[in-house]
C-alpha positions as CSV (number, residue, x, y, z in Angstrom):
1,X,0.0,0.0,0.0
2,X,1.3,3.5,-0.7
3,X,1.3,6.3,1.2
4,X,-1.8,8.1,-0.6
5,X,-4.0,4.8,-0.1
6,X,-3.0,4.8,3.9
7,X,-3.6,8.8,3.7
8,X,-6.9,8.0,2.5
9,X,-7.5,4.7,4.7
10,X,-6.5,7.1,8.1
11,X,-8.7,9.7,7.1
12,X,-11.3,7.3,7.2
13,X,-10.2,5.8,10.1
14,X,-9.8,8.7,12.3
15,X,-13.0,10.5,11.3
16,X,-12.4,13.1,8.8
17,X,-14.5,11.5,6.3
18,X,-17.0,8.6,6.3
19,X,-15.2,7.6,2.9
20,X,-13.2,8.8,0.3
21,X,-12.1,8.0,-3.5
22,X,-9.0,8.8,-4.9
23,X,-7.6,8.5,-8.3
24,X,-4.2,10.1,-9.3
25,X,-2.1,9.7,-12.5
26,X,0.2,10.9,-14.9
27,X,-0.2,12.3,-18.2
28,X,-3.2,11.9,-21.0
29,X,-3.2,7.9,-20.6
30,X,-6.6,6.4,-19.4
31,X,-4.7,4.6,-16.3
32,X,-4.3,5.6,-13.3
33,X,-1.3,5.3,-10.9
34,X,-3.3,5.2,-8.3
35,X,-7.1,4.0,-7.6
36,X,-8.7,3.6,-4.2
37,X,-11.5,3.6,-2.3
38,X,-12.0,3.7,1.5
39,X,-14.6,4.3,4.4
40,X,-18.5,3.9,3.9
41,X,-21.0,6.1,0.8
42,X,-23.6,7.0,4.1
43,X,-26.5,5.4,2.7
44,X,-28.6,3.3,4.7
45,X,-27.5,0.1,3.3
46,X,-24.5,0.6,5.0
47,X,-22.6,0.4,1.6
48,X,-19.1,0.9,1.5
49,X,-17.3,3.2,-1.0
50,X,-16.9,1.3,-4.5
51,X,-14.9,3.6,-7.2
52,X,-17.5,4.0,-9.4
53,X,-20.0,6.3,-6.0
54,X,-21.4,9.1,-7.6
55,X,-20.5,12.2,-5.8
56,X,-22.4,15.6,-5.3
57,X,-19.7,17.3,-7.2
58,X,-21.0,20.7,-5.3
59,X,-18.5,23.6,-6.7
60,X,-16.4,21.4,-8.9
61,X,-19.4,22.0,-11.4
62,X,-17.9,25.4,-12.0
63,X,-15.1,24.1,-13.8
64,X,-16.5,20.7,-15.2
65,X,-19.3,22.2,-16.6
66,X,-19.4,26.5,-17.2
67,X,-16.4,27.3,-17.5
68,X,-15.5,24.7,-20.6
69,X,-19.0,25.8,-21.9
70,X,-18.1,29.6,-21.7
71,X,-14.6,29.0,-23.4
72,X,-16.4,26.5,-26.4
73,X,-18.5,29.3,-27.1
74,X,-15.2,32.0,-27.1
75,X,-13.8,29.7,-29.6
76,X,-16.3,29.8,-31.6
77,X,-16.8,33.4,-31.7
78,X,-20.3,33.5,-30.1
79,X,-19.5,35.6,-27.6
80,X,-16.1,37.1,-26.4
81,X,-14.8,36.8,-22.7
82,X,-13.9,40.5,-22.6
83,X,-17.8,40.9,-23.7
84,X,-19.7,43.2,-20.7
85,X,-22.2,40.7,-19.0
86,X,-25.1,42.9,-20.6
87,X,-24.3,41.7,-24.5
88,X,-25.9,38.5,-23.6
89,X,-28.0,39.3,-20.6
90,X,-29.4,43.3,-21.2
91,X,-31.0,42.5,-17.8
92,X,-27.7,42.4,-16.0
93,X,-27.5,45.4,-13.6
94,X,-23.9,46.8,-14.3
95,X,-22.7,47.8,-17.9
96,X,-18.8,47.5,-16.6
97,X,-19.0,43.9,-15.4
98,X,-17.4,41.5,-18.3
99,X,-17.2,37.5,-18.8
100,X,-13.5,37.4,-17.9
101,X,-14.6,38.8,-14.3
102,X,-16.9,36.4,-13.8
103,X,-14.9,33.9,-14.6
104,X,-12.1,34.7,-12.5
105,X,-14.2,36.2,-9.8
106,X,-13.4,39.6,-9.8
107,X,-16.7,41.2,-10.7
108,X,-18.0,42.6,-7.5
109,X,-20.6,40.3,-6.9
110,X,-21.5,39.1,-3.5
111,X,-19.9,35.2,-2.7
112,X,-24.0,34.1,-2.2
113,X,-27.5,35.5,-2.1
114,X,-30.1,33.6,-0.1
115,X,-32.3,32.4,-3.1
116,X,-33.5,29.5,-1.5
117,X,-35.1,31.7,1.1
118,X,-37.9,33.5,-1.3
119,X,-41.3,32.5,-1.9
120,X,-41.6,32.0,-5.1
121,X,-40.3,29.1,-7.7
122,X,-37.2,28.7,-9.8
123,X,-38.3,31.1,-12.6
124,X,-38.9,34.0,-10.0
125,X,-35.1,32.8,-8.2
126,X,-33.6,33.1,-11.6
127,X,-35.3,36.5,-12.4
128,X,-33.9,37.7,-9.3
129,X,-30.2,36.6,-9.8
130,X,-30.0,39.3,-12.2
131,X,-31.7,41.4,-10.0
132,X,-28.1,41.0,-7.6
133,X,-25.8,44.0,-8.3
134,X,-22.0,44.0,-7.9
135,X,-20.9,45.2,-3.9
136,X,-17.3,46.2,-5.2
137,X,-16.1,48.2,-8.1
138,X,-15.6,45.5,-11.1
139,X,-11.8,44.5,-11.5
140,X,-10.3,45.7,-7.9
141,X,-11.2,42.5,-5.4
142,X,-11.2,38.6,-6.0
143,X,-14.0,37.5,-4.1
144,X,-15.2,33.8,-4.6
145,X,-18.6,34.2,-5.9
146,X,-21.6,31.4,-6.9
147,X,-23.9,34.4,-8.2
148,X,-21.3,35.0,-11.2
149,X,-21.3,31.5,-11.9
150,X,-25.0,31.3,-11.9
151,X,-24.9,34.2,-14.3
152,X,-22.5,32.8,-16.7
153,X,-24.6,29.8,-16.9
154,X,-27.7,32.0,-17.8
155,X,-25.2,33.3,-20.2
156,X,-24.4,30.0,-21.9
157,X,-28.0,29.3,-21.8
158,X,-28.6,32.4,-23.8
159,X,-26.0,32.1,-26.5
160,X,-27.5,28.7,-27.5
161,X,-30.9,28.7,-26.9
162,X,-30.6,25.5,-25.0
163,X,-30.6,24.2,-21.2
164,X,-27.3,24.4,-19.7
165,X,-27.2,20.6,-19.0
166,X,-28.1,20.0,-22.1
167,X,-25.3,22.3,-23.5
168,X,-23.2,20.5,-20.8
169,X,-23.8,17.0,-22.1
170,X,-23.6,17.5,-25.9
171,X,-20.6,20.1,-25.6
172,X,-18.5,18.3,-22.7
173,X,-19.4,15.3,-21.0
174,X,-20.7,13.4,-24.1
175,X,-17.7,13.8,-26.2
176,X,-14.7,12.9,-23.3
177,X,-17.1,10.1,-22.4
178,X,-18.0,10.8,-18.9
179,X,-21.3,8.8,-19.1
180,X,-21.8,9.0,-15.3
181,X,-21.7,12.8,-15.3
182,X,-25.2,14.6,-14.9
183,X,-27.2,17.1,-13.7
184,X,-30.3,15.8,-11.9
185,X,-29.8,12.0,-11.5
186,X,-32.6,9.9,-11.9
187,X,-34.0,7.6,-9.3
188,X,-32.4,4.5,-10.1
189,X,-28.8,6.1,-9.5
190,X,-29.6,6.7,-5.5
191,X,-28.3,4.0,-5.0
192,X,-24.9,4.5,-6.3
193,X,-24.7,8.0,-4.5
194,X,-22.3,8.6,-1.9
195,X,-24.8,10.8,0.8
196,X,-24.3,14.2,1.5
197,X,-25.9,15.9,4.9
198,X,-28.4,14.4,7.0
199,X,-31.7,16.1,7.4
200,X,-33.1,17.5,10.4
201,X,-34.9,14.2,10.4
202,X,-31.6,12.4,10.4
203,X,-32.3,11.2,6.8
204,X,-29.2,10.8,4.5
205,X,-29.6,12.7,0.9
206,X,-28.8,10.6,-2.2
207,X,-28.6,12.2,-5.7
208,X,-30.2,15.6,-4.5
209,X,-28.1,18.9,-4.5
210,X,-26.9,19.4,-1.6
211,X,-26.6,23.3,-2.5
212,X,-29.4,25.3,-1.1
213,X,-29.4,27.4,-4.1
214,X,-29.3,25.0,-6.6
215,X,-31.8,22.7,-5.8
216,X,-33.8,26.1,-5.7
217,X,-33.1,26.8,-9.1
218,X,-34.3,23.5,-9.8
219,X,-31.0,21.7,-9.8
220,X,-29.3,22.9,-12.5
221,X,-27.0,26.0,-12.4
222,X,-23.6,27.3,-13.5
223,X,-21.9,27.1,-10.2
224,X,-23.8,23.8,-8.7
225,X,-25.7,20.9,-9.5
226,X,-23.5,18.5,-11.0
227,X,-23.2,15.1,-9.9
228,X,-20.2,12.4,-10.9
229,X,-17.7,9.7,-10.8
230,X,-14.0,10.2,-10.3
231,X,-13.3,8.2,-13.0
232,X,-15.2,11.0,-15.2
233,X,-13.5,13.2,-13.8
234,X,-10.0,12.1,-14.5
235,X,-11.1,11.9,-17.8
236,X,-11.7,15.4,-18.0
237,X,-9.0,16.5,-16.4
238,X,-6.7,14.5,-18.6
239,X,-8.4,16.5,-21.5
240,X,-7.0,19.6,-19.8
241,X,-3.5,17.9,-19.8
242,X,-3.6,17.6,-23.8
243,X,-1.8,20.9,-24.4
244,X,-4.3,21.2,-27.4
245,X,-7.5,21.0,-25.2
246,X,-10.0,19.1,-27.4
247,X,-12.7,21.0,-26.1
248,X,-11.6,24.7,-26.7
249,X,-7.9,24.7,-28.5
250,X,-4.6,25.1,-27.2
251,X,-4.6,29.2,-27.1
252,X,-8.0,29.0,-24.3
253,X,-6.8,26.8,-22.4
254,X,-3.3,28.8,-22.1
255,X,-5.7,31.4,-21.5
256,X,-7.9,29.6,-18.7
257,X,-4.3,28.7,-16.9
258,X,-2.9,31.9,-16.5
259,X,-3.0,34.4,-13.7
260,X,-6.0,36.6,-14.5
261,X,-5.9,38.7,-10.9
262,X,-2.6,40.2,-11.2
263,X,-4.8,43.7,-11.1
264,X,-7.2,42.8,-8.6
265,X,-6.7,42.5,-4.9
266,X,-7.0,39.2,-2.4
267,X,-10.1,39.7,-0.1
268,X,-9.0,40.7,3.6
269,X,-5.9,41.8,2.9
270,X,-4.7,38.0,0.9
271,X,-3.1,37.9,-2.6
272,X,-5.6,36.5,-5.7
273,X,-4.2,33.9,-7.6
274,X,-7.0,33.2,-10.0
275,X,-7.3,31.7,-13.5
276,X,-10.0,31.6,-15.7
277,X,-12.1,29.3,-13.1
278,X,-9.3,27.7,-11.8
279,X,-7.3,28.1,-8.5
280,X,-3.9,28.6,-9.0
281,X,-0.9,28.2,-6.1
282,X,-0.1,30.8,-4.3
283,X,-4.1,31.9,-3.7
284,X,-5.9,31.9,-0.3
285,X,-8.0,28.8,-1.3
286,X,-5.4,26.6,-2.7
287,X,-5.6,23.1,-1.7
288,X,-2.8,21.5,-3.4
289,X,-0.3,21.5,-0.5
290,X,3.2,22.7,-0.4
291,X,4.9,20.3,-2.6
292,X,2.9,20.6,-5.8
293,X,4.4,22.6,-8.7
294,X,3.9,26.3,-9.3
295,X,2.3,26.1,-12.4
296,X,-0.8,23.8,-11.0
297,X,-4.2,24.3,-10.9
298,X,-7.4,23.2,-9.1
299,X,-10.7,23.8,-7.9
300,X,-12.6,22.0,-4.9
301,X,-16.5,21.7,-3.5
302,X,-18.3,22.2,-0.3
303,X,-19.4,18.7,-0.1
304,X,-15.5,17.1,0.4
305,X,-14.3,17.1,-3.4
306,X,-11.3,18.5,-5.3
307,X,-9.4,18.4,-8.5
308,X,-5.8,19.4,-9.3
309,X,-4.1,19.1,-12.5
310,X,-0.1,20.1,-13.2
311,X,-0.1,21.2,-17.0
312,X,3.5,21.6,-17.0
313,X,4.5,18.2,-15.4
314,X,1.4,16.0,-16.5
315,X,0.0,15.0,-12.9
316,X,-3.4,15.0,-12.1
317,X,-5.6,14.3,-8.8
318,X,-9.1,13.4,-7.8
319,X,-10.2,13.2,-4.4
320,X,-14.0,12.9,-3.7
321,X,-15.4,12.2,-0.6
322,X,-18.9,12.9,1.5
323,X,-16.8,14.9,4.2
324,X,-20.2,17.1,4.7
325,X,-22.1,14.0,5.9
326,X,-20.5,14.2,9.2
327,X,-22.2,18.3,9.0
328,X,-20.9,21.7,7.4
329,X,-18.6,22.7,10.9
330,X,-16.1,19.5,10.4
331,X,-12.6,20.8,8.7
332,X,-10.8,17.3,8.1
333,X,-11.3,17.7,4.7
334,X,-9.0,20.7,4.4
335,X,-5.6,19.3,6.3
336,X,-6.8,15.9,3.9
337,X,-6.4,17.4,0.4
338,X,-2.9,19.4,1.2
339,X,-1.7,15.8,3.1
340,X,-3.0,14.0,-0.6
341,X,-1.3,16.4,-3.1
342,X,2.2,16.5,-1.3
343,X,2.3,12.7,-1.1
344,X,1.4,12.9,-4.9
345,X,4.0,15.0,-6.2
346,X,6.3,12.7,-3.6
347,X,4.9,9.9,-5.7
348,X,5.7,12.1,-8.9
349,X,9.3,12.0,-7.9
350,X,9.9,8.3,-7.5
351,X,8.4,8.0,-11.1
352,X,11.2,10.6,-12.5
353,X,9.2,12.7,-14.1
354,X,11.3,15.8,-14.9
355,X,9.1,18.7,-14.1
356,X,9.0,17.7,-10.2
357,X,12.2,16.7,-9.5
């Protein structure tokens, strides 16, 4: 056993997850280094954690879904990502607020609005997200926000005339062959779900959003909603390794990589080290640890997942877990991923790879 299975199998052990799945790898080949899963899914059954457990993929939707969507339509030429929101939405409530921001979070916009607290039904949530203007000057602060998420799927929505899963399905997940990526899972995949936070009734939830919002909005949204397999998710991340990106080109995905927050400043006084989507080192949020390289990238989710990807060095991680079973006030998750990503790029070393030695 390696050390990221016995990383995994302590976490497990000691409490800081009921159960975990971990794939890591090298490079654009379909096999992974490693593949392991530990701990218990929650469900009643009592099942334990298989690696094909569907996760509430939570925020990881941002990047799995929008943000790929966003940058197909870029290449394409249907909209530009320096475009002001208001070219696609002439609802949108500020002129100065572009795509870009959105994207990499600097547009102003509050980090949540409580939608799921009105009295009314998804339409009239929806009518009000672009009812939500920006609470800083557009460009000058990086402040993590789902509302500019949910806007950029009502964007993508827009531009195609089609339902962002939809887009989502045909555009991304049907092409890389992620078959067990969705929004909305039917019935009969319950019991495949790993479950997310009990009830007040102590009921465990199985392939509902755990997002508040988004299962407001009627479960599908640009910053929430999707559900998954880490095996999909290696998939797509491998896609990202391909320095031609098969979904949007090589110059986009250059793009999506780079530091876009050089001009904006870190909320309470920390630096902003944002991509397109993507968390890059060096930002408040990064998860990757100490020993991952400089040029990574990676994005996590309230409910206990995370993705990281090296584009320079080829490695790529994917940790999902139901960390939020255990209730929203347990951090385990957090000392977890940084404990997962330096044993991975310890494990990058032994295999010689030349960009982490």
């Amino acid at each position: 056993m390696n050390s990221l299975e016995s990383l995994i199998d302590a976490a497990v052990a000691e409490g800081a997850v009921p159960g975990a799945v971990l794939l890591a790898g090298f490079g654009t080949s379909g096999t992974p280094v490693v593949a392991h899963a530990a701990g218990v899914t929650g469900r009643p059954d009592r099942s334990a954690m298989t690696l094909d457990t569907v996760f509430d993929l939570a925020s990881l939707t941002k990047v799995t879904a929008t943000l790929p969507l966003v940058l197909h339509l870029a290449r394409r030429g249907e909209l530009g990502l320096d475009d002001p929101v208001r070219r696609a939405l002439p609802r949108f409530p500020d002129d100065r607020v572009t795509l870009r921001q959105l994207l990499s979070h600097t547009s102003g916009l509050p980090a949540v609005w409580p939608l799921h607290d009105m009295e009314t039904d998804p339409a009239g949530r929806w009518h009000a997200v672009l009812d939500i203007r920006p609470q800083a000057e557009p460009g000058t602060v990086m402040r993590y926000s789902d509302i500019g998420f949910m806007v950029l799927g009502l964007v993508v929505e827009t531009v195609t005339g089609a339902a962002l899963d939809r887009v989502a399905t045909e555009v991304v997940f049907g092409p890389l062959g992620m078959a067990d990526t969705r929004y909305r899972p039917p019935e009969s995949w319950a019991a495949r779900c790993a479950a997310t936070e009990k009830s007040a009734e102590g009921v465990a939830t199985l392939g509902v959003v755990h997002d508040e919002n988004a299962a407001a909005l009627g479960g599908v949204a640009g910053h929430a909603g999707l559900f998954g397999t880490a095996a999909d998710l290696g998939r797509y991340l491998r896609a990202w390794l391909d320095p031609e990106f098969p979904l949007t080109g090589a110059e986009l995905r250059a793009e999506a990589l780079r530091r876009q927050t050089r001009e904006a400043e870190g909320q309470d006084g920390f630096e902003a080290w944002r991509g397109l989507g993507w968390t890059l080192r060096g930002d408040r949020w990064d998860h990757m640890g100490t020993l991952w390289p400089a040029s990574g990238a990676g994005h996590t989710g309230f409910t206990g997942t995370s993705v990281a990807i090296d584009p320079v060095g080829g490695a790529w991680v994917v940790l999902l877990t139901n960390a939020v079973h255990f209730g929203r006030g347990r951090g385990g998750i957090i000392a977890l991923r940084r404990q997962v990503h330096d044993a991975a790029a310890e494990l990058a070393q032994r295999y010689g790879s030349p960009q982490w030695t």
